[in-house]
N, C-alpha and C positions, 0 to 999 in steps of 0.2 A: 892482576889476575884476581877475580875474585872466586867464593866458595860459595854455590848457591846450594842450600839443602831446602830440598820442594818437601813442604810439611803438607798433608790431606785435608787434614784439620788445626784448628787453632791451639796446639798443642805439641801433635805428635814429632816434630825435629826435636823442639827441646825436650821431651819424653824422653826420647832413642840417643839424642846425640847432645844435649845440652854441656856435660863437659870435656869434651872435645873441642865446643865450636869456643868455650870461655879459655880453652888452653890456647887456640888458634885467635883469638883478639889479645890476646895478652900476649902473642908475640907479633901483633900487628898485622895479621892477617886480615884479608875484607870478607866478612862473612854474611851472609845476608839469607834471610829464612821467607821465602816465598808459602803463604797458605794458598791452598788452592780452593777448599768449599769455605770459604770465610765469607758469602754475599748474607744480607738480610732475609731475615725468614718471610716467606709471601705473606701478604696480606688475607685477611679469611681466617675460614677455621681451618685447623691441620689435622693429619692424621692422630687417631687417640695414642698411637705411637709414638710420634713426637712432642705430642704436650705429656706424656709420663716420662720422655726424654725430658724436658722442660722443668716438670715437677722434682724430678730426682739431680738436676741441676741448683734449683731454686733459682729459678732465670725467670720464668713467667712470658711474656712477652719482646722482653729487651736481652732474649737471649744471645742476639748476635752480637747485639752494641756491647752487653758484659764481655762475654769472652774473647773477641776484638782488645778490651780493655786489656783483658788481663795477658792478652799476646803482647802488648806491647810492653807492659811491665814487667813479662817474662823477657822479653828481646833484651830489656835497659841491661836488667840485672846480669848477662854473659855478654853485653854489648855487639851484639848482632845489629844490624836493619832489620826490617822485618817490610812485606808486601803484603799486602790484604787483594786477594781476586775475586770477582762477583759473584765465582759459581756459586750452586746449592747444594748444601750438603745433602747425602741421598734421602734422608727421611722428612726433606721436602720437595722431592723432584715427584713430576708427577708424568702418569705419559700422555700421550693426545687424546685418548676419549675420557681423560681428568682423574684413572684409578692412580694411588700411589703406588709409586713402583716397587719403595720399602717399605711395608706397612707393619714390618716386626724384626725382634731382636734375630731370628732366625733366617730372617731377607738379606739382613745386613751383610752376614756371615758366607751367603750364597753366591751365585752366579750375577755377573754385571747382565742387567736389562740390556734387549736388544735395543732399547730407546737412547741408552746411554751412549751410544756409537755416535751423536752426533756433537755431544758435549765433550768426547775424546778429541773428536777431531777440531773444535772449536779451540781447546786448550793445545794442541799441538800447533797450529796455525799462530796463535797469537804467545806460543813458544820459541818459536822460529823465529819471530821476526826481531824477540828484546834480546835476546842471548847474544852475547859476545864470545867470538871463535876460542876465545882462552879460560871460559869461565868454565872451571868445577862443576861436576854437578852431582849431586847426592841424593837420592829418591828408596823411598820406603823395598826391603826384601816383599815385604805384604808376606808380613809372619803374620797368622791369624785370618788372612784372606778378607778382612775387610774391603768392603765393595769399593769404597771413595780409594782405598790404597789401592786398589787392582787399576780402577782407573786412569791415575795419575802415573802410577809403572807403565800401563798400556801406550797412555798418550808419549809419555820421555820417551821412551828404548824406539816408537817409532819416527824419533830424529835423527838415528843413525847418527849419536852421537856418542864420544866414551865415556860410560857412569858408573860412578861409586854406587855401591847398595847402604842401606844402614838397617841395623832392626828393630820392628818394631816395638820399641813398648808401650805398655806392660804385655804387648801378646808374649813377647820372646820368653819373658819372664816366668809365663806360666809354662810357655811347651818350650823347653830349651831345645827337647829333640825335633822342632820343625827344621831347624838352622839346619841341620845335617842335611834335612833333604832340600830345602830349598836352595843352597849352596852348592846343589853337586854340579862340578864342572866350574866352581868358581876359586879364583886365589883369593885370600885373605891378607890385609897389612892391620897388625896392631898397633895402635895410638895411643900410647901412658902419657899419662897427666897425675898431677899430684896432688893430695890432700883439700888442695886451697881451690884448686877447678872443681872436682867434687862437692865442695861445700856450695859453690854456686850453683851448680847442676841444682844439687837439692832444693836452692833456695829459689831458684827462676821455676823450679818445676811450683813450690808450696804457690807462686803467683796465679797459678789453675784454682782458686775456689773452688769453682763450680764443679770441679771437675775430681778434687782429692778423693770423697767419700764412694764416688761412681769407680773409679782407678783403683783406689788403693786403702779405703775404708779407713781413711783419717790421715790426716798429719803425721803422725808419730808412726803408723806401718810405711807411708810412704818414703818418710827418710830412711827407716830400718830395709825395705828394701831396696831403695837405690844406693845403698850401704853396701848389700850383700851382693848386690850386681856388679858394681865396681869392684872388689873385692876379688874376684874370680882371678883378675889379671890386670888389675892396678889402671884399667883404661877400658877403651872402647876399638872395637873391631869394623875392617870398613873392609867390602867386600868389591870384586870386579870379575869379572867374565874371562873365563878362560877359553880365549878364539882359537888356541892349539888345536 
């Protein structure tokens, strides 16, 4: 049996769930972290959007190949797998007459494009077919409503299969009171892990470069906050649907 947690981007499983998944190899569990927009950025120019995505990265061009890197270097360090998928991340999806579909921080945050309906159904299709009847599956609450997590929640739940939730961070971070409502109607099982899982959490999240100062405005707040995160309740919280 394995434990598959579908990350949106090259980051977010180990964000939300990173010591959990190092509590769950360390007791020999198969853990394996699926990205779903982790394809290479198009060729051309992109929207001014995602090259001050880029700039505020410090990626430049080899933005995908970096952060690809550093998924894997995050995977080593909690001993996960990891899966790299071709999609595109939404601020460089474009639609058929070539406008971009994200072309701002405020796009991101909003409604899935009607365009995006066939890139659901693309990822649900080629869902279907690697999934093993026994495998776990774990996929973003979509605290914060990001577009790529709305997506990837839409494509899973429509396999009619049974899924764990996880939250996202840093969204949850900032609005803890989203949980409440995005949870309603759901049970909760809490997951403690101890000191020594935690310290890798932190240290597979620090493998994100590119990624600390945008998250979490350096090194040193980032471990302070996934400090105070674990802290709440000595672990991480996983979520499921209550069909009652």
């Amino acid at each position: 049996m394995r434990w598959i947690y579908l990350s949106p981007h090259l980051d977010d499983a180990v964000l939300s769930c990173g010591g959990l998944i190092r509590e769950q190899t360390l007791s020999s569990t198969q853990v394996e972290i699926w990205t779903i927009c982790s394809g290479d950025s198009p060729d051309g120019s992109l929207s001014p959007f995602a090259n001050l995505q880029h700039t505020q990265w410090g990626a430049g061009a080899d933005a995908s190949t970096i952060r690809r890197a550093e998924d894997i270097t995050a995977c080593r360090i909690i001993s996960a797998r990891h899966r790299h998928l071709p999609f595109l991340d939404c601020i460089y999806r474009k639609s058929t007459d070539g406008n971009w579909l994200y072309p701002s921080e405020e796009s991101i945050f909003g409604q899935l494009a009607v365009e995006d309906a066939a890139m659901i159904y693309t990822l649900q299709t080629f869902l279907a077919t690697i999934l093993k009847h026994d495998d776990v599956m774990v996929i973003p609450l979509t605290i914060g409503n990001h577009v790529d997590h709305q997506l990837v929640r839409k494509a899973v739940e429509g396999l009619g299969r049974p899924l764990l939730y996880y939250s996202d961070v840093p969204y949850v971070i900032k609005h803890p009171e989203k949980v409440i409502e995005a949870t309603y109607n759901f049970d909760s099982q809490l997951y403690n892990f101890p000191l020594l899982s935690l310290a890798s959490w932190q240290k597979s999240i620090q493998a994100y470069r590119s990624q600390l100062d945008v998250l979490f405005k350096g090194e040193e707040n980032m471990y302070s906050t996934i400090n105070l995160y674990y802290q709440r309740e000595k672990g991480l919280r996983l979520w499921r649907q209550n069909n009652n």
